[in-house]
C-alpha positions, 0 to 999 in steps of 0.5 A: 814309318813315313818320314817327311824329307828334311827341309832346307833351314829357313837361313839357307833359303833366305841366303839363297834368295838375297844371292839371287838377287844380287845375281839379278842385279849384277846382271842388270847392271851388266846389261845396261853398261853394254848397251851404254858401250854400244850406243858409245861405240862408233863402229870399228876402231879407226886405227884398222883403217890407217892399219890395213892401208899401211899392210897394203903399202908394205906388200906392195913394197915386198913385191917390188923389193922381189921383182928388184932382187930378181933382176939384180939376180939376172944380172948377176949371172949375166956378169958371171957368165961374161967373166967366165967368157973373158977368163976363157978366152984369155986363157985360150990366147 
């Protein structure tokens, strides 16, 4: 009672073949618009250049911005310490 295993219909196979080839040539197609990018492609973007300096600059105006507020800070307590001296000694007269 041995059976043979049902066999795929010969239009599934034909299907699944030409859904190969298609999937063959789609990657091919892939394949040659990448290498087309890449002989394109100069390297990295230029704009990353122009970018990274403008970063650069703006940190280095952050941190004169932070050393010019603490010295205004300085000065501040500088100035409320003398009023409060003043204040003290009116206070005393």
């Amino acid at each position: 009672m041995s059976k043979e295993p049902t066999k795929p219909s010969e239009s599934l196979v034909q299907e699944l073949l030409a859904e190969r080839r298609d999937l063959k040539v789609a990657l091919e197609r892939l394949r040659l618009e990448l290498a087309d990018v890449r002989s394109t492609s100069s390297g990295p973007d230029p704009r990353v250049r122009d970018l990274t300096a403008e970063v650069e600059r703006l940190r280095y105006q952050l941190a004169h911005s932070r050393a010019e507020v603490g010295l205004l800070r300085e000065e501040r307590d500088e100035l409320r310490l003398g009023v409060e001296r003043v204040l003290d000694q009116i206070a005393k007269a």
